[in-house]
C-alpha positions as CSV (number, residue, x, y, z in Angstrom):
1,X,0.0,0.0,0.0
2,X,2.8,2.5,0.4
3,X,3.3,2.5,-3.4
4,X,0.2,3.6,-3.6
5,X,0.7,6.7,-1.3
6,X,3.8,7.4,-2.4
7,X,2.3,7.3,-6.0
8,X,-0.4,9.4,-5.5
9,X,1.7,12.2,-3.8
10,X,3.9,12.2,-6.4
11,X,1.0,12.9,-8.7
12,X,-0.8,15.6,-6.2
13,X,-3.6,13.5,-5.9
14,X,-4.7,15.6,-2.2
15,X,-4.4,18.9,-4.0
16,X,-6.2,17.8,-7.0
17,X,-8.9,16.3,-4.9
18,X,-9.2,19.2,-2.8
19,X,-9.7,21.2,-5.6
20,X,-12.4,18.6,-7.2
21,X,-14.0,19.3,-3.6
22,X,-14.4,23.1,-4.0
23,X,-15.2,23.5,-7.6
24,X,-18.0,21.1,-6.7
25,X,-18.8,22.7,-3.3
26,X,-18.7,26.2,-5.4
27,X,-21.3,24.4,-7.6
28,X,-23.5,22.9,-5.1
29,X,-24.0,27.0,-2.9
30,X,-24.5,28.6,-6.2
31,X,-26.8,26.6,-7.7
32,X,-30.7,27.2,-7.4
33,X,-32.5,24.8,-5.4
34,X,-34.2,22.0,-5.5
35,X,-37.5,22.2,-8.0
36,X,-36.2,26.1,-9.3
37,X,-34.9,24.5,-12.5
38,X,-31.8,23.0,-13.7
39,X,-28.4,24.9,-14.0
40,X,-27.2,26.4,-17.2
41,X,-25.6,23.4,-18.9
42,X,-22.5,25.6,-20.0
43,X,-21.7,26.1,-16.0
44,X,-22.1,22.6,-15.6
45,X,-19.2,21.9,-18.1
46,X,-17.0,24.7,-17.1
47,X,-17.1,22.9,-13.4
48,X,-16.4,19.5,-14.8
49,X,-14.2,21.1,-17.2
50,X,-12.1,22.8,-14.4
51,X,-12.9,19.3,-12.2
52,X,-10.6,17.3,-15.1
53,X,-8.4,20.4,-15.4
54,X,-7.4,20.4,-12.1
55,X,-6.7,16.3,-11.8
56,X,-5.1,16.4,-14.7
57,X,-1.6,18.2,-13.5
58,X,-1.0,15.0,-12.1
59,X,-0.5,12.8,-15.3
60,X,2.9,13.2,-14.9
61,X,5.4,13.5,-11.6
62,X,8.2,15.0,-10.6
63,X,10.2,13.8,-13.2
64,X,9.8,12.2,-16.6
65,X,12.5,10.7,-17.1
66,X,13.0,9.2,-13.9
67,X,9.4,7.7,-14.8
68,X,10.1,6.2,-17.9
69,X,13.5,4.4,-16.4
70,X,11.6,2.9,-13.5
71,X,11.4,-0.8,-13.8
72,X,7.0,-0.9,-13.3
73,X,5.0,-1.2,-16.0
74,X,3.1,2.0,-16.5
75,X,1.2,1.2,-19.3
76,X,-2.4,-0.3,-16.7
77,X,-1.2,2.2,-14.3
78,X,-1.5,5.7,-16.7
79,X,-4.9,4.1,-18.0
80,X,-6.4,3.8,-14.3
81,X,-4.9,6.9,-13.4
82,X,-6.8,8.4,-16.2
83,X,-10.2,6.5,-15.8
84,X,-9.9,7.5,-11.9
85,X,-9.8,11.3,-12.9
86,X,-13.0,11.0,-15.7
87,X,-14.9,9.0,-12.7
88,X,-14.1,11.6,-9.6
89,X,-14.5,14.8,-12.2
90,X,-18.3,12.7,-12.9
91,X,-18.9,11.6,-9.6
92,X,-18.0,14.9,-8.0
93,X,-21.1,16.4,-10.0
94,X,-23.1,13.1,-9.7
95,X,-22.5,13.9,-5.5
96,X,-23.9,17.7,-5.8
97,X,-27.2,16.9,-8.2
98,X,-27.5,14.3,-5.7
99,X,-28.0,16.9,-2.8
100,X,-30.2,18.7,-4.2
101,X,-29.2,21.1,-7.6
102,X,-30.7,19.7,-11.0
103,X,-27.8,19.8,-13.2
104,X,-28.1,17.5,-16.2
105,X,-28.9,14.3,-17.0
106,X,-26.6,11.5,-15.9
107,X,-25.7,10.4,-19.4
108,X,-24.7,14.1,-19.8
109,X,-22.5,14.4,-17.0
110,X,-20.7,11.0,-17.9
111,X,-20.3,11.0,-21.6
112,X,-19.0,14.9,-20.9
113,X,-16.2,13.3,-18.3
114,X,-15.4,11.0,-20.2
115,X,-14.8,13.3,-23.2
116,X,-13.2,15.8,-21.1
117,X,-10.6,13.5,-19.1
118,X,-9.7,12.0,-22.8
119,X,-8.8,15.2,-24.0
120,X,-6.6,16.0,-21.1
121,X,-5.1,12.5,-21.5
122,X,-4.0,13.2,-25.4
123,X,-3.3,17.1,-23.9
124,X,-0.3,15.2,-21.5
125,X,0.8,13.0,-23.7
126,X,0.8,15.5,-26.6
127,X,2.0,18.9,-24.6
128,X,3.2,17.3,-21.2
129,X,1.4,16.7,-17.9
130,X,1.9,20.9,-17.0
131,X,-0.4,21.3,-20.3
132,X,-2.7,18.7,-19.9
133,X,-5.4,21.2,-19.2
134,X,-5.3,23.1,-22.5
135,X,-7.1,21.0,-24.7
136,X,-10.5,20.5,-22.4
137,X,-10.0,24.2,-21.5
138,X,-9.2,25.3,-25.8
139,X,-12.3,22.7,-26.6
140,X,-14.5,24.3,-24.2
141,X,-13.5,28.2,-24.7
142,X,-14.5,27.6,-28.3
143,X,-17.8,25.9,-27.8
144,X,-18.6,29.3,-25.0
145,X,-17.2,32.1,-27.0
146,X,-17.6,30.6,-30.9
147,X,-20.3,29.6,-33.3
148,X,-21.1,25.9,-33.8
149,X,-22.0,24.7,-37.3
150,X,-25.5,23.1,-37.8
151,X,-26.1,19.3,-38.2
152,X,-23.5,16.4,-37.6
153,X,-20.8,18.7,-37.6
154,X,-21.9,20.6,-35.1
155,X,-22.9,17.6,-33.1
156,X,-19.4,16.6,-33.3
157,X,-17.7,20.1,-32.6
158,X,-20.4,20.7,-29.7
159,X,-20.4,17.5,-28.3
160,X,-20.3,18.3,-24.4
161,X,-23.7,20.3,-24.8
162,X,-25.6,18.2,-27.1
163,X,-28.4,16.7,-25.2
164,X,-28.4,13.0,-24.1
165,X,-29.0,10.2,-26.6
166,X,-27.5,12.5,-29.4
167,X,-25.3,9.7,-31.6
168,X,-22.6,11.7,-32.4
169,X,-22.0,13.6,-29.4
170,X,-21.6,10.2,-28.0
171,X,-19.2,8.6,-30.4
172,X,-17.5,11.5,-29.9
173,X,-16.9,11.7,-26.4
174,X,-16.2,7.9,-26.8
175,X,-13.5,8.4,-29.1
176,X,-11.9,11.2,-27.3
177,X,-12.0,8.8,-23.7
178,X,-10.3,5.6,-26.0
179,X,-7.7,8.1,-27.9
180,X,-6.4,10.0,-25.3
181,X,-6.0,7.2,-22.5
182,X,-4.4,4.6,-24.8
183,X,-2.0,8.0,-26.5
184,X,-1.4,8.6,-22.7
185,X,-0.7,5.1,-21.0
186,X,1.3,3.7,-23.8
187,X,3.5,7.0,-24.4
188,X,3.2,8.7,-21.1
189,X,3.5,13.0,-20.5
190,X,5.4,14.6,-22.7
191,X,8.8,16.3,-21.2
């Protein structure tokens, strides 16, 4: 079990959660109350967006290299470590509309964590664990301050607010989740 400490401190695992535990916190006091509607879908994302944001500065530790020349495999590890983030960014959400705030609809919340975490995944494999953030942050920005095309494309581009059931939005997120966790676990951060 110490590996498992030592590992998770060496990823800031207690930061990260702590800042899973605000963002949703900060959620949960702003958020109307029960039976006064549901939240603006956008917020929602922006707090699971900045949920996967913040877990994802520990895809990578203290040092890279020293990684890569450990003898462990990392390959199941990364992949866990990844799936771990999309499940706590989800749950964390899951926890709040729970208590009492309608947010969105389950299938929402997960296909949009898993979307979100596999972006940050391909983000730390492709820019290095410090960057991880930038491509759930870039995707989102875009979909806030830009115009989405009509039709499939848009339900591809605009994935994280299409409604639930929506095909592509799906495929999408699915895609993102399997991309960016096998890019990550098999290549690791980025130095």
């Amino acid at each position: 079990m110490r590996w498992l400490t030592l590992y998770a401190r060496s990823r800031q695992v207690p930061v990260s959660a702590a800042a899973v535990t605000l963002t949703a916190v900060a959620l949960w006091s702003l958020a109307p109350g029960s039976g006064e509607g549901p939240v603006d879908l956008p917020t929602v994302v922006l707090v699971l967006t900045a949920n996967v944001a913040a877990a994802a500065l520990g895809l990578g530790g203290q040092d890279v290299m020293l990684d890569r020349t450990a003898a462990i495999r990392w390959v199941l590890r990364r992949a866990v470590h990844v799936l771990l983030i999309g499940t706590v960014a989800g749950a964390a959400l899951l926890a709040v509309q729970a208590a009492g705030p309608e947010l969105a609809a389950t299938a929402v919340l997960v296909r949009d964590a898993a979307g979100l975490v596999g972006l940050a995944a391909l983000g730390a494999a492709v820019f290095g664990a410090q960057f991880a953030w930038t491509l759930p942050t870039g995707w989102l920005g875009i979909l806030l301050f830009g115009t989405v095309p009509a039709g499939r494309v848009g339900e591809v581009v605009g994935w994280m607010f299409m409604p639930a059931g929506t095909t592509a939005a799906t495929w999408t997120a699915l895609i993102l989740l399997v991309t960016g966790t096998v890019s990550y676990a098999v290549a690791g951060p980025r130095r």
